[in-house]
C-alpha positions as CSV (number, residue, x, y, z in Angstrom):
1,X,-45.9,8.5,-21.5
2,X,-42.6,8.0,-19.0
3,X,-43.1,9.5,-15.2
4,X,-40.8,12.1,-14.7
5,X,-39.0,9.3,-12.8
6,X,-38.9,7.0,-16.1
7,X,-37.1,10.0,-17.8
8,X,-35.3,11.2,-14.7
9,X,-33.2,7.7,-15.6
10,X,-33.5,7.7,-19.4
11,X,-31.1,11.1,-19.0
12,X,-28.8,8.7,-17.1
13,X,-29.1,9.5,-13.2
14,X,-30.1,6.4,-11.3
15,X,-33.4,6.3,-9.0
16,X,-32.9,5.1,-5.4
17,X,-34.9,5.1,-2.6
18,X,-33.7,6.1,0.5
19,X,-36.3,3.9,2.8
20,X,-36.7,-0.1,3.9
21,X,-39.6,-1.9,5.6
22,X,-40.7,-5.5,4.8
23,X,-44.5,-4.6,3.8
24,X,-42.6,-3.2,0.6
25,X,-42.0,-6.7,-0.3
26,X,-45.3,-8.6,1.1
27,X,-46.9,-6.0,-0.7
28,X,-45.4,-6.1,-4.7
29,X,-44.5,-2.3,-4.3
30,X,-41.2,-2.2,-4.4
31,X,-41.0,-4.9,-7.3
32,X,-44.0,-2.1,-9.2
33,X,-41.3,0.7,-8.3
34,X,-38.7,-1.1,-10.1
35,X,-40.8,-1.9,-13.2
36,X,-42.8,1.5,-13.7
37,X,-40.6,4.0,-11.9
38,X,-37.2,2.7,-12.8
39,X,-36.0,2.1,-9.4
40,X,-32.5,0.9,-9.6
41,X,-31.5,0.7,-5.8
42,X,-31.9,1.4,-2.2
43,X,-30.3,2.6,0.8
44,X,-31.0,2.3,4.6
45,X,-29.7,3.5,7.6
46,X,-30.7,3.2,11.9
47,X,-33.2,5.9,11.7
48,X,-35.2,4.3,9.0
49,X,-34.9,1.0,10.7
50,X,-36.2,2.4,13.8
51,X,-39.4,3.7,11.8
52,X,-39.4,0.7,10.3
53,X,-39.4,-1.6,13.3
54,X,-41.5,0.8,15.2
55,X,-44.3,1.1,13.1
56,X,-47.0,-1.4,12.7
57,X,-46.0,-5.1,13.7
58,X,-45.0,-6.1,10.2
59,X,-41.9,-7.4,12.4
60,X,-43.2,-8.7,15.6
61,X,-43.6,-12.6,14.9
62,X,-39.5,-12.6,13.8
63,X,-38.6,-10.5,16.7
64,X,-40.8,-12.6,19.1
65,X,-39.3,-16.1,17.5
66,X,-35.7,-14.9,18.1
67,X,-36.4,-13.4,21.6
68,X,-37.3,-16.9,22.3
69,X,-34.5,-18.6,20.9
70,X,-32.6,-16.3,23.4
71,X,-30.9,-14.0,21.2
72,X,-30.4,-10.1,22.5
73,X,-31.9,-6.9,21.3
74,X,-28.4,-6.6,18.9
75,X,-28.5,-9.9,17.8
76,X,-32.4,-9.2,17.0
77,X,-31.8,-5.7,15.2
78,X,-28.8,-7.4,12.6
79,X,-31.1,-10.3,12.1
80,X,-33.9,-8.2,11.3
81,X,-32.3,-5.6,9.2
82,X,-30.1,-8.2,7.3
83,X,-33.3,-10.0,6.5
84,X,-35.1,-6.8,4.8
85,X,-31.7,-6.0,3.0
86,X,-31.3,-9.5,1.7
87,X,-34.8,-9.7,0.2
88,X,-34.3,-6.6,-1.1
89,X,-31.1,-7.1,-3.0
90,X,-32.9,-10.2,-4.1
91,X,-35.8,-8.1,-5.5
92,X,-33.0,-5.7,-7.2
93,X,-30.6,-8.7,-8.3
94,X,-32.1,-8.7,-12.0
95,X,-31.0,-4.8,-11.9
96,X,-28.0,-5.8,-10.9
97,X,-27.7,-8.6,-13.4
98,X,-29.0,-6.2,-16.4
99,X,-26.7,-3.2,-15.9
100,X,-23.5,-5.6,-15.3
101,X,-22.9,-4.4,-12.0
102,X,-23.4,-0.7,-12.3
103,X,-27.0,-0.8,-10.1
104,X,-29.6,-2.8,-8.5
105,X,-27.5,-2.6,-4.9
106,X,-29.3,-2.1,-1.1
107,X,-27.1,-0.7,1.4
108,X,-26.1,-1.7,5.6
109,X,-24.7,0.3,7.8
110,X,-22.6,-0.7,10.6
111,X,-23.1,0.3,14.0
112,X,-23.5,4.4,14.4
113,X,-21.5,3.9,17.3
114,X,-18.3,3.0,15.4
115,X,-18.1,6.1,13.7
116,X,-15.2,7.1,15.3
117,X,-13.9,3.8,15.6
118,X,-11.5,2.6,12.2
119,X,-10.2,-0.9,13.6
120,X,-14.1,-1.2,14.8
121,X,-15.6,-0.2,11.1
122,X,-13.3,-2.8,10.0
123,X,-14.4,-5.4,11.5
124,X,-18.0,-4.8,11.6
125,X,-17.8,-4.0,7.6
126,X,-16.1,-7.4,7.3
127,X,-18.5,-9.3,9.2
128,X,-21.6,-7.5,7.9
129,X,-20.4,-8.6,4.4
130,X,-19.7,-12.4,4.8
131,X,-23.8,-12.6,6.7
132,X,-25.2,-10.2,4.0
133,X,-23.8,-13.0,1.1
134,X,-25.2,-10.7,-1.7
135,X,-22.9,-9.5,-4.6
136,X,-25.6,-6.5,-4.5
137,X,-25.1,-5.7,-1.1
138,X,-23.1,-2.2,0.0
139,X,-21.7,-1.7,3.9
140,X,-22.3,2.0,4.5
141,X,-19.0,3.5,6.1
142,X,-19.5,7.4,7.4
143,X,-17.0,10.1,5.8
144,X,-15.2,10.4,9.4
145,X,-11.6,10.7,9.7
146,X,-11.3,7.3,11.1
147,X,-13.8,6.1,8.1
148,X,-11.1,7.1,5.4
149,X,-8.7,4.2,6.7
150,X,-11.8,1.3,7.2
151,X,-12.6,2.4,3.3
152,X,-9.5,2.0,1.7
153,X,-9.0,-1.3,3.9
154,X,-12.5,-2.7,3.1
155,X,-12.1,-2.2,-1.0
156,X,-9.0,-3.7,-0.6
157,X,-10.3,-6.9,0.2
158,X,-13.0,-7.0,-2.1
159,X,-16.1,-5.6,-0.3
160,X,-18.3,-3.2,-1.4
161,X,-18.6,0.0,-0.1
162,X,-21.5,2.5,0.1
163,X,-19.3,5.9,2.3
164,X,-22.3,8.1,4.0
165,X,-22.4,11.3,5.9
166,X,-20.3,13.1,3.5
167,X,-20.9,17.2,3.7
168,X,-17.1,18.8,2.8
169,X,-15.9,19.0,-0.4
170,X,-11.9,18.2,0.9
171,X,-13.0,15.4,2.7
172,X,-15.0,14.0,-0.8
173,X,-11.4,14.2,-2.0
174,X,-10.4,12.1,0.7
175,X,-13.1,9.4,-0.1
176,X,-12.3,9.1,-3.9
177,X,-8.7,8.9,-3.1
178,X,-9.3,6.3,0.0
179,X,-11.6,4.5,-3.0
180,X,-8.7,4.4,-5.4
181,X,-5.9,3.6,-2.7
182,X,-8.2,0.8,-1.9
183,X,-8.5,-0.7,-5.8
184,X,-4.4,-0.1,-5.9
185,X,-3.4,-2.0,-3.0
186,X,-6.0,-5.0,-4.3
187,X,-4.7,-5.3,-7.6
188,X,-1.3,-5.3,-5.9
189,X,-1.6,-8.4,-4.1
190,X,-3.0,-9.6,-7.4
191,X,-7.1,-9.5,-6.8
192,X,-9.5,-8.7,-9.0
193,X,-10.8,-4.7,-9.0
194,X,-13.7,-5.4,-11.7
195,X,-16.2,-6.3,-9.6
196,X,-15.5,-3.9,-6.7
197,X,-18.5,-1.6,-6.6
198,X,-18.9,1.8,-4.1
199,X,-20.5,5.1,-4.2
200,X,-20.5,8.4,-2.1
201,X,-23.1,9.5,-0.8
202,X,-23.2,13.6,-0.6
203,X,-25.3,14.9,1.8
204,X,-27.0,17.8,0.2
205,X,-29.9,19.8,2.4
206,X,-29.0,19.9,4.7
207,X,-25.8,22.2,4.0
208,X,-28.4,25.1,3.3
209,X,-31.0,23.9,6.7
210,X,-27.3,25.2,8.8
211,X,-26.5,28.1,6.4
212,X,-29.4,29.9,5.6
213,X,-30.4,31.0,9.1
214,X,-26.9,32.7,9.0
215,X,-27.6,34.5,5.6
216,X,-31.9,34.8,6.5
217,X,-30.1,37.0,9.5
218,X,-27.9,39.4,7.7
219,X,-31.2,39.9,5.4
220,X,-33.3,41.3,8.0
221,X,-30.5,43.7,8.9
222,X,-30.7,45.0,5.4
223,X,-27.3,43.5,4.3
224,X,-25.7,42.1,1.4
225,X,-27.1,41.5,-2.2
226,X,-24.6,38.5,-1.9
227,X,-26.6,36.7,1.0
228,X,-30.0,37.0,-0.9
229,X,-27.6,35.6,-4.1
230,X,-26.9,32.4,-1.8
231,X,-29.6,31.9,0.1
232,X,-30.9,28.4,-0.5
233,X,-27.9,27.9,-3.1
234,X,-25.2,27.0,-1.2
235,X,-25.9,23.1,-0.7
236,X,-26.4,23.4,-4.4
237,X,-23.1,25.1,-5.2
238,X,-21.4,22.2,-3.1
239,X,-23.6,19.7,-5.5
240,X,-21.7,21.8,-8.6
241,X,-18.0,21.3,-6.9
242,X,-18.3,18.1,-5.9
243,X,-19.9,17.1,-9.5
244,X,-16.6,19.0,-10.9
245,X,-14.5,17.0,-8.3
246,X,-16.1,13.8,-9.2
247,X,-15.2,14.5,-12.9
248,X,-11.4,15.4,-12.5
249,X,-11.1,12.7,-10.3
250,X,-12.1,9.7,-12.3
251,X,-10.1,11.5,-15.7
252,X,-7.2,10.9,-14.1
253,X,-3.8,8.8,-15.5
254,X,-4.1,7.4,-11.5
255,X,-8.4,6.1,-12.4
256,X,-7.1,5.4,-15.9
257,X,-4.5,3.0,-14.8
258,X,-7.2,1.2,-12.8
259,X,-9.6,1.6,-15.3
260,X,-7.8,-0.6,-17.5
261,X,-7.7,-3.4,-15.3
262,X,-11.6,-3.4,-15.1
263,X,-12.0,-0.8,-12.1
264,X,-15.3,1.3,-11.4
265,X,-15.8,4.7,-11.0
266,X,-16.9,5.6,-7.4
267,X,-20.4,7.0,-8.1
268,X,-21.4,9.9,-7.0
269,X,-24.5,9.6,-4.9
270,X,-26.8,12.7,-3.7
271,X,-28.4,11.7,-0.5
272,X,-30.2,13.8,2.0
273,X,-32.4,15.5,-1.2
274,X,-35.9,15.6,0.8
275,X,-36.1,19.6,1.2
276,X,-36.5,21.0,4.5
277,X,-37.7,24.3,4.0
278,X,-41.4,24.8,3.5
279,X,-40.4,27.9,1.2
280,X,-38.7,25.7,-1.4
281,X,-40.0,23.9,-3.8
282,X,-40.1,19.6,-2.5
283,X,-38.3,18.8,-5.4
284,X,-36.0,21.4,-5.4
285,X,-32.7,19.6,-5.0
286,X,-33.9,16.6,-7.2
287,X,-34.1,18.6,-9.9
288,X,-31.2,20.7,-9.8
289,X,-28.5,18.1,-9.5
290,X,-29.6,15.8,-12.3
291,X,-26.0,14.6,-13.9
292,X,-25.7,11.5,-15.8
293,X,-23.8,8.6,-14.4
294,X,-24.7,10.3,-10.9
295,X,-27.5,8.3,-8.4
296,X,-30.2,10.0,-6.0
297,X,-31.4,8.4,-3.5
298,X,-34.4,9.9,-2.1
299,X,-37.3,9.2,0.9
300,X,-40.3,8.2,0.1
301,X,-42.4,11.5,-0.3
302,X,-39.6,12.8,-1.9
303,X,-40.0,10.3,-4.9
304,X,-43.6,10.2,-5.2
305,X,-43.5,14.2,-5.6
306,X,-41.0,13.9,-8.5
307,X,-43.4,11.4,-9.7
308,X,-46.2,14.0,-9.6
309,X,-44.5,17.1,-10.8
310,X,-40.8,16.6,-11.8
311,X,-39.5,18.2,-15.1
312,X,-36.2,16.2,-15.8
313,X,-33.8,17.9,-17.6
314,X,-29.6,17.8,-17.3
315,X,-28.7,20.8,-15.0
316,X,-25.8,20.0,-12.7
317,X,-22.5,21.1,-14.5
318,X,-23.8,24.5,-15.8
319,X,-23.3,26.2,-12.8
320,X,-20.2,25.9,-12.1
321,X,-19.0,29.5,-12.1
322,X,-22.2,30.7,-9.9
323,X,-20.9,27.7,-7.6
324,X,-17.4,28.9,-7.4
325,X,-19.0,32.9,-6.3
326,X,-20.9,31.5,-3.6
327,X,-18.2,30.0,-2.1
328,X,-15.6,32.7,-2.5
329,X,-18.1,35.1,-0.3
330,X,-19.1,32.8,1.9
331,X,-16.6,34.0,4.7
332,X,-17.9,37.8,4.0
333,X,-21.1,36.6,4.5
334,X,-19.7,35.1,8.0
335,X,-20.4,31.8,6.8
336,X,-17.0,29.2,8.1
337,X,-18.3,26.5,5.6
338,X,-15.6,24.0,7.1
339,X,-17.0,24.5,10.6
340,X,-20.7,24.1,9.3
341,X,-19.2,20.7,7.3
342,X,-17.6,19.6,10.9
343,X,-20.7,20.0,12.3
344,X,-22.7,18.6,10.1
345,X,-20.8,15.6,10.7
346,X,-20.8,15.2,14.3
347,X,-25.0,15.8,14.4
348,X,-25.1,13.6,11.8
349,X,-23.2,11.0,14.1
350,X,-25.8,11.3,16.6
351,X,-28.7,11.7,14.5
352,X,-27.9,8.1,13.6
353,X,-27.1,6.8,17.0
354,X,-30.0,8.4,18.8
355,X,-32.3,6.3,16.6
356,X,-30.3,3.2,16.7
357,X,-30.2,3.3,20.3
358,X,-33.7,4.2,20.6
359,X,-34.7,1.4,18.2
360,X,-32.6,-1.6,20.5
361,X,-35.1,-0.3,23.5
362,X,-38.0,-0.7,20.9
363,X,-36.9,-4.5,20.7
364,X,-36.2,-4.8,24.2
365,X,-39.9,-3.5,25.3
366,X,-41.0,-5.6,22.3
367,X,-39.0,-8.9,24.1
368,X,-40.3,-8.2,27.4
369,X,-44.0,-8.1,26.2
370,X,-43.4,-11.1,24.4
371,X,-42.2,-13.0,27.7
372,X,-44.9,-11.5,29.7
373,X,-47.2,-13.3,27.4
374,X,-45.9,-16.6,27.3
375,X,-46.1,-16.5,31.6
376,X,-49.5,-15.6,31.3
């Protein structure tokens, strides 16, 4: 009989795993997870890196060959994490192959730090791409302001784009339209768009770890039937919009016009579905924002619980109307859900860079105990 991850796919949502680490290849898992739980993809990002790199010393001969060749902490963390994502889209290249493009990619990020930073993002994307040298391979570019420009320009020239920390539904709109600005001004300097692959990752719960304290508060002061209504919901009611966004969005005479010179849809990725309240259910947002043609990405105790004790079954897109009430009392329920989206976004920011940084002092100690034992 299928795993609940088996049928999670056969009803058309995609399986990724939101992790990396090189004992996944040395070990067979990740090419077991690929033939008996339908694992289609990956993505990484600095903070799995850094519990990557930190953990165990699967990486300490490469680190300690490169520290002697004289190469810096940076150059050792690209080297490092281009490696793992290389032999991972190698793992996933027969996905890749068998679906025609439509799965089987490993994502990169570029430097937390640029975030801010378009003509940086640009360049980074750019150069990230030519070293990565994988069809399979996505740059991750976050949602920011700045990101929207670095988007648009990196489709344009033919690289693939994987667009992270995304939490507000105007600024999806933004993405897909950066996404589609990208494919127009390719085609018009007469490149191919068929090949040109991205998704957008949505950040889901994190939406209700920022909202519920709000609504958990007007609770215990015996208020509003409304707040019990979206307690734990509203990260899944921005799952519903965005879904609905996604839909309009690629129905369009603008996609269409694309479409029928071989262009994608963007995909429409959930990330950030490990849940963070004990109270809920660990599979909760797994299971309530199954869509075909949609991916989720998820960490590893996430997917080995939907392995255990998922029930598949197509949910997202019959809640929109629900979706549409929570938001509309939102503001009565003094919830500014743009200011929580804004801040989402700048912890986010950090919550990346704090590990990235942290991880380039891992390799430096790492260096430094490597020279300290070649001197003695």
């Amino acid at each position: 009989m299928a795993n609940p991850l088996q049928q999670l796919a056969a009803l058309g949502q995609s399986v990724w795993l939101d992790y990396i680490h090189r004992d996944l290849f040395s070990d067979g898992r990740l090419r077991r997870m690929i033939d008996e739980d339908a694992l289609t993809g990956m993505t990484s990002n600095p903070a799995i890196f850094e519990k990557a790199i930190g953990a165990g010393h699967a990486y300490d001969e490469q680190i300690g060959a490169l520290a002697s060749a004289g190469r810096n902490a940076d150059e050792i963390y690209e080297a490092v994490s281009q490696s793992d994502v290389q032999h991972a889209a190698d793992e996933l290249r027969r996905v890749y192959d068998a679906t025609r493009g439509e799965d089987g990619y490993v994502s990169l990020e570029v430097n937390p730090h640029l975030a801010r930073d378009q003509a940086g993002t640009i360049a980074e994307g750019r150069r990230l791409w030519a070293a990565l040298k994988r069809p399979n391979a996505y740059i991750k570019v976050p949602a920011t302001q700045e990101g929207l420009g670095a988007i648009r320009t990196l489709i344009s020239e033919g690289i693939n784009v994987n667009v992270t920390l995304l939490f507000s539904l105007p600024r999806y709109q933004e993405v897909m339209d950066a996404y589609l600005a990208g494919l127009e001004q390719r085609l018009a300097a007469g490149g191919s768009i068929g090949t040109v692959s991205s998704v957008a990752s949505f950040f889901i719960s994190r939406i209700d770890a920022m909202v519920d304290p709000v609504l958990e508060a007007r609770l215990r002061a015996g208020k509003d039937a409304e707040a019990q209504e979206a307690l734990g919901q509203v990260a899944i009611a921005c799952g519903e919009l965005a879904y609905n966004l996604y839909q309009q969005t690629f129905a369009t005479e603008r996609y269409q016009r694309l479409a029928a010179h071989g262009a994608r849809v963007q995909r429409l990725l959930w990330a950030s579905t490990s849940t963070k309240n004990p109270n809920y259910s660990d599979v909760k947002y797994v299971e309530a924002l199954l869509a075909a043609r949609t991916i989720d990405t998820m960490p590893m105790e996430t997917l080995e619980a939907y392995r255990d004790h998922g029930k598949p079954q197509l949910r997202l897109g019959k809640g929109l109307t629900a979706a549409r009430d929570i938001f509309e009392n939102l503001p009565a329920l003094g919830v500014d859900i743009d200011a929580v989206c804004r801040k989402l976004e700048n912890e986010g920011i950090d919550k990346f860079n704090q590990p990235f940084d942290k991880l380039l002092q891992q390799i430096e100690a790492q260096m430094a105990r490597a020279r300290r034992s070649r001197a003695g």
